[in-house]
C-alpha positions as a printed NumPy array, in Angstrom:
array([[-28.854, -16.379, -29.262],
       [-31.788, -18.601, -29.588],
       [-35.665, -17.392, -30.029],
       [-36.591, -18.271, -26.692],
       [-33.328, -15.891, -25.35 ],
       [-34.256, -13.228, -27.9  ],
       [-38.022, -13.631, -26.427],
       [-37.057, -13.727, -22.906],
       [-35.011, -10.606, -23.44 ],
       [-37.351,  -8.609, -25.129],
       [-39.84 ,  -9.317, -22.385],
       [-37.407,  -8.47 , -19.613],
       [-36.448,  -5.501, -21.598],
       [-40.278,  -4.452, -22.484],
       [-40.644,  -4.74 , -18.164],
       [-37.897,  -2.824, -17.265],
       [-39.115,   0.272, -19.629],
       [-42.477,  -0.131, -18.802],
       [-42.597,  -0.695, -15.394],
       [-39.233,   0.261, -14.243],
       [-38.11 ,  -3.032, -12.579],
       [-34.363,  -3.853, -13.289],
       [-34.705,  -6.465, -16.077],
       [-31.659,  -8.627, -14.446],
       [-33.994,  -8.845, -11.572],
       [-36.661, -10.795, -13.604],
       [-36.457, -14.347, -13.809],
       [-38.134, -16.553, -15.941],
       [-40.206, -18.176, -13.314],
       [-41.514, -14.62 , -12.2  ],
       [-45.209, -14.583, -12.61 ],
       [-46.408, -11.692, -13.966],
       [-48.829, -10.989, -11.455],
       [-46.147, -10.993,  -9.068],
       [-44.505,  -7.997, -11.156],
       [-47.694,  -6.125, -11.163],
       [-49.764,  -6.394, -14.29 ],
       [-53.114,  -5.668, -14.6  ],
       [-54.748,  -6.329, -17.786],
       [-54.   ,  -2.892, -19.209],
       [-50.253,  -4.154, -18.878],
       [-50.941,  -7.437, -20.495],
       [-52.814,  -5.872, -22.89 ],
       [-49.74 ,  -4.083, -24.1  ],
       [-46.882,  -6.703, -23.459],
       [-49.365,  -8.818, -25.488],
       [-49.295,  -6.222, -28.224],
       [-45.246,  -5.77 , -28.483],
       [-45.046,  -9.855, -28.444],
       [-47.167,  -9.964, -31.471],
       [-45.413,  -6.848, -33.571],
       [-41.566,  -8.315, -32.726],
       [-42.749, -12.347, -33.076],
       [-45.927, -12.765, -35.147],
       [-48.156, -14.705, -32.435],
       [-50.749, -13.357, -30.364],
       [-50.051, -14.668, -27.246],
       [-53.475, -15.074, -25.496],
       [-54.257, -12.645, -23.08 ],
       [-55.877, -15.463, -21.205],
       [-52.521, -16.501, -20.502],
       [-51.188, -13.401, -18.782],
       [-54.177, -12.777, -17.129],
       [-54.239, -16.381, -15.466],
       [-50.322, -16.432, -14.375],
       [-48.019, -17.228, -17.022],
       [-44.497, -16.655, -16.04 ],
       [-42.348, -14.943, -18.009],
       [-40.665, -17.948, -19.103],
       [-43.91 , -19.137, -20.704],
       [-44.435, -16.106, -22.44 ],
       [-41.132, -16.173, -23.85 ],
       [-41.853, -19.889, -24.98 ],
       [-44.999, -19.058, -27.004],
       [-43.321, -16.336, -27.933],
       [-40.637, -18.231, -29.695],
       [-43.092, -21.103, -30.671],
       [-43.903, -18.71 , -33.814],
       [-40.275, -19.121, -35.483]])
C-alpha cells in the first residue's frame, strides 16, 4: 500500500468514525462539503492528518472544497 492509499484510508476511516458515513461509500472525488463538514470537522480531520503524516494540511483547503482525494494527496506529499 502506497502513502496516498494509506492517506485515503485513514481519511475514509477518520469519516466513517466521526461522522458515521460507511467509509466504502466515500470516494475520492467526494467533496467534503458534500459529506457535511463544517469547520469544527475540518478543524479536527486537519488535526488527525497532521499527528498520523507530519503536514498541516491547510484548513483553507477543507474549508474551500478539497475532495478527499486531495486531502489524501497532501497528505501523502509529506513522505
Amino acid at each position: 500500500m502506497g502513502v496516498y492509499d494509506e492517506a485515503l484510508t485513514m481519511i475514509t476511516t477518520w469519516i466513517e468514525t466521526n461522522m458515521g458515513l460507511p467509509a466504502d461509500t466515500v470516494s475520492p472525488d467526494a467533496r467534503l462539503a458534500h459529506l457535511g463538514f463544517d469547520y469544527l470537522l475540518g478543524e479536527e480531520l486537519s488535526t488527525a492528518i497532521e499527528m498520523k503524516f507530519g503536514v498541516d494540511v491547510l484548513d483553507t483547503m477543507i474549508e474551500e472544497g478539497a475532495t478527499v482525494g486531495q486531502l489524501a494527496k497532501a497528505a501523502a506529499s509529506a513522505s
